[in-house]
N, C-alpha and C positions, 0 to 999 in steps of 0.2 A: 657777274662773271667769276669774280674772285671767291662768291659762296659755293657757286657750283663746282671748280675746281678743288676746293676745300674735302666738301661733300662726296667728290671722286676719288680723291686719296686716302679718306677715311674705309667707304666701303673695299678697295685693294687693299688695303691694311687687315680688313678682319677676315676677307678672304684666304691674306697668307695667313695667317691665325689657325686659324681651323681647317686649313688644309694641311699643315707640319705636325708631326705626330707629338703628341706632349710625351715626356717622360718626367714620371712620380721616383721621387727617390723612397723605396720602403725604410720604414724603421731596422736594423741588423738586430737580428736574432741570432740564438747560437745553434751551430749546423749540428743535427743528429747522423745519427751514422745511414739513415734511409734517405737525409736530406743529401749527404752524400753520396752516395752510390748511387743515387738516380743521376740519369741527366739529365743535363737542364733541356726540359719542353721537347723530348723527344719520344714518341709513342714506343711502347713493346708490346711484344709477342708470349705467352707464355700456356705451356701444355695441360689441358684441362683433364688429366688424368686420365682412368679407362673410358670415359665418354668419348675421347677421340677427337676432341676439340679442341682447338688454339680460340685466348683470347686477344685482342686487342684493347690495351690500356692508353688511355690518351692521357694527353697533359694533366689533365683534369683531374687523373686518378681516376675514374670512372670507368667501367668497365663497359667496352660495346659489343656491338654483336659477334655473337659467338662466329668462329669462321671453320668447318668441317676439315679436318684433314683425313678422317678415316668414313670407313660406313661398313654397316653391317652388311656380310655377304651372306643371306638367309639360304641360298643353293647348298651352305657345305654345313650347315650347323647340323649337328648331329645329338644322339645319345650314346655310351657306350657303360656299360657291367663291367666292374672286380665282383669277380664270386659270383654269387647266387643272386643277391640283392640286392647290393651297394652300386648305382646309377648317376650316373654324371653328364651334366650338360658343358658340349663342346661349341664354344662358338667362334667366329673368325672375324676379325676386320681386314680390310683391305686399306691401305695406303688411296688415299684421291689423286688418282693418274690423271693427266691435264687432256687427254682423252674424255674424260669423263665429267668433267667441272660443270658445262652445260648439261647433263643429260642429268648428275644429281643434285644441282644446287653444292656443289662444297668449294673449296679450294683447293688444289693442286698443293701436296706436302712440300716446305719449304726443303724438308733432307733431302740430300741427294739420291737415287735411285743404287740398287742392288750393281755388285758390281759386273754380273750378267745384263744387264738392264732393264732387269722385274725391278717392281716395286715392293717393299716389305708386306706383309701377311702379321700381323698379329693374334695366336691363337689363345684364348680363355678356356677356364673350364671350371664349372662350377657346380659343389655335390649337390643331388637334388634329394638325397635323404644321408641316414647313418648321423654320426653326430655330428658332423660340420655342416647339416643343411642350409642350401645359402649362402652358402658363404664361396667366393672365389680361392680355388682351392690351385691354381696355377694358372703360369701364363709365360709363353715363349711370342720369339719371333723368329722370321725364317723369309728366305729370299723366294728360289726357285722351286726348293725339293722341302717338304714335305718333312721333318722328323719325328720317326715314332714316337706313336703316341701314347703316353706314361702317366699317368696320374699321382702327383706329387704326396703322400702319407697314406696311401688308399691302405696298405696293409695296416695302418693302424684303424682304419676307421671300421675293420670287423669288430662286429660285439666281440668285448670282453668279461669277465667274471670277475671284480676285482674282491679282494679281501672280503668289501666291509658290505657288499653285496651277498657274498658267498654267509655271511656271520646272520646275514636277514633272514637268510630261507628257513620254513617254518620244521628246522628240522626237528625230531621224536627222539627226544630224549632214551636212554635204557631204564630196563626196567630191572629195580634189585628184589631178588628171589631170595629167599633163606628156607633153607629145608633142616628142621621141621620151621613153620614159619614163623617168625619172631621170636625164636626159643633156642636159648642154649644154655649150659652149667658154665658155673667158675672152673676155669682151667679146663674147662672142655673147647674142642676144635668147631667153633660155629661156623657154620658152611654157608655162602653166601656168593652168590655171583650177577652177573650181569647178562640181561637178555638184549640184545642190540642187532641190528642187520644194516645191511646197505640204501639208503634211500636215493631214488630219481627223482626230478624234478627239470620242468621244462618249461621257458622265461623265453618271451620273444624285445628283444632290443633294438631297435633303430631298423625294424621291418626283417630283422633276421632271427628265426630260428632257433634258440638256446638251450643243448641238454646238459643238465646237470648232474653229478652223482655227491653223493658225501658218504662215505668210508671212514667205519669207525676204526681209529687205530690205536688208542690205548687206554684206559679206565683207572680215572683216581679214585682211591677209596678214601675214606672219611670213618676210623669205625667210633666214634664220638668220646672216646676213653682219653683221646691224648695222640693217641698213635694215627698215621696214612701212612699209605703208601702207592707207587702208581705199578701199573700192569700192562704188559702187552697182551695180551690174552683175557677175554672174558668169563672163564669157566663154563660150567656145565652141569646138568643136573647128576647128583649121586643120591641112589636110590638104597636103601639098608646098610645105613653108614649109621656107626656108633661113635658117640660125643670122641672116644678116644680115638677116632682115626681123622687123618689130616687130610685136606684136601691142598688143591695149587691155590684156592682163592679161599681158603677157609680162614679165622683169626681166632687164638689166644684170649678171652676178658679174666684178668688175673682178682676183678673184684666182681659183687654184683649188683644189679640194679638193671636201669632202662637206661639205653645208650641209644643216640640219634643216629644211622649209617647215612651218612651222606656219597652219593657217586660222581662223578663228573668227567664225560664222555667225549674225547676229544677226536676231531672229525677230521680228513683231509678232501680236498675238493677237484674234480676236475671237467672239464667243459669242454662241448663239440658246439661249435657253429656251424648251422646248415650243416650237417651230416660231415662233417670235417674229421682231422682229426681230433683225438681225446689231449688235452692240456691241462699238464696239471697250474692251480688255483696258487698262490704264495700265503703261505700262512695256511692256519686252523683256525676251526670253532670247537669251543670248547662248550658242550652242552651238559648242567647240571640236570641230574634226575630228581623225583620226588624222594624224601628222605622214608627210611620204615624205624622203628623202634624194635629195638632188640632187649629182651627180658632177659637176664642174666642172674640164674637161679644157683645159691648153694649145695652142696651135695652132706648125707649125714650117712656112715657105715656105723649098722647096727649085727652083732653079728646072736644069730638066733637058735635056736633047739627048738622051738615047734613048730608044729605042722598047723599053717593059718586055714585049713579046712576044716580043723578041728576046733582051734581057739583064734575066731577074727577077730579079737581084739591083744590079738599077741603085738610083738615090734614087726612093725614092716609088713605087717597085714592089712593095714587101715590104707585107704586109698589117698592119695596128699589132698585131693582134691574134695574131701568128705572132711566134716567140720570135726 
């Protein structure tokens, strides 16, 4: 009798044992500042960004199922144009009205409602070309009404022309003329100018449209001696001009020999998008031409009494160009 009562207080002993919650004392560690700012073993909520999602974090730190507060409303999504080309995707969520919790699977939003008693609207909008494609380019929210609707940098995203685009285009150099060609005397007026026009060109950028001009507006010379100078004006041709008459674009070679003329043609830019206005470009391109060789010949006064129909081989009869 005395075993079995023995026997009986023992198993009530391990009963209360493992029925009373044990507590483990942890080893104390030192608190980070996330150790503190959490609390202790208590779940949150936190906003999953434009997906529309709240999640739920547990003790655990684990993150569980997503819980819907928004949904896409496909009814209002839209397209809408800046300009000619430039096209944007408009799209809407809706707040998860507790109306609705069954019908989409989401949760009813924990914020309070509009203070008409709508729910919020959140509207997106993202470019679907030009250079931000893809990319979410705005986003509001809004109760009951609706605010026009604005696309956040749209005027910048029309093609531009910038400098170093405008310096690429395959523009045409001038071309340097000397009349007579390649020839002039020491201390004689060498006449020399520049042939140049206007060039178009027409570049399509981010699905838009782009016409270009380059406009020559001023010409550096180079005449290989020592001496430049720059010009607004290109010259022209002069036709029965003698060494001793000047021209606007002509030059002085005070010694002689061959001299290099180098040109260098500088351009100003401007650009229409999709039939827009004309804007001018910031900055020039400076375009050098091919160089020509200028002969710079002595001059020799012989002064004569015969008649060279009578004696060619008098002074000044003999051709320079005959041995």
């Amino acid at each position: 009798m005395k075993r079995l009562y023995s026997a009986l207080i023992l198993i009530s002993a391990m009963i209360l044992i493992f029925s009373t919650p044990l507590t483990v004392q942890a080893p104390a560690t030192a608190l980070t500042q996330d150790s503190v700012a959490r609390p202790a073993c208590d779940s949150s909520l936190s906003f999953g960004g434009d997906s529309g999602h709240t999640h739920e974090e547990g003790c655990d730190g684990k993150v569980h199922k997503p819980r819907g507060t928004f949904y896409k409303d496909n009814s209002k999504s839209k397209q809408v144009r800046y300009g000619p080309k430039l096209k944007y995707q408009v799209e809407y969520l809706r707040q998860c009205e507790p109306a609705l919790m069954e019908k989409l699977g989401c949760d009813a939003n924990p914020d309070p409602p509009c203070s008409d008693g709508s729910y919020p609207v959140v509207r997106l909008i993202y470019a679907i070309n030009g250079p931000r494609k893809g990319q979410l380019v705005g986003t509001s929210s809004y109760c009951s009404v609706e605010p026009k609707l604005e696309v956040p940098g749209a005027e910048q995203d029309i093609a531009k022309i910038t400098p170093e685009r405008f310096r690429r285009l395959p523009i045409l150099a001038s071309a340097i003329i000397s009349q007579p060609e390649g020839f002039s005397l020491r201390n004689g007026h060498a006449h020399m100018y520049a042939e140049s026009r206007r060039q178009n060109f027409e570049v399509t950028l981010f699905d838009q449209h782009v016409r270009i001009r380059a406009i020559p507006t001023s010409y550096g010379w180079n005449y290989g001696d020592g001496t430049a100078q720059r010009l607004s004006f290109p010259g022209q041709s002069v036709i029965n001009r003698g060494f001793d008459e000047a021209t606007t674009t002509s030059h002085v070679y005070q010694e002689t020999g061959d001299f290099k003329v180098g040109l260098s043609t500088r351009f100003r830019g401007e650009y229409s998008t999709e039939n827009g206005p004309w804007i001018p470009i910031p900055g020039v391109a400076n375009v050098p031409s091919d160089p020509i060789t200028m002969s710079v010949w002595r001059t020799k006064k012989i002064l004569v009494a015969e008649n060279c129909n009578q004696n060619n081989d008098a002074p000044g009869c003999k051709s320079i160009f005959q041995e």
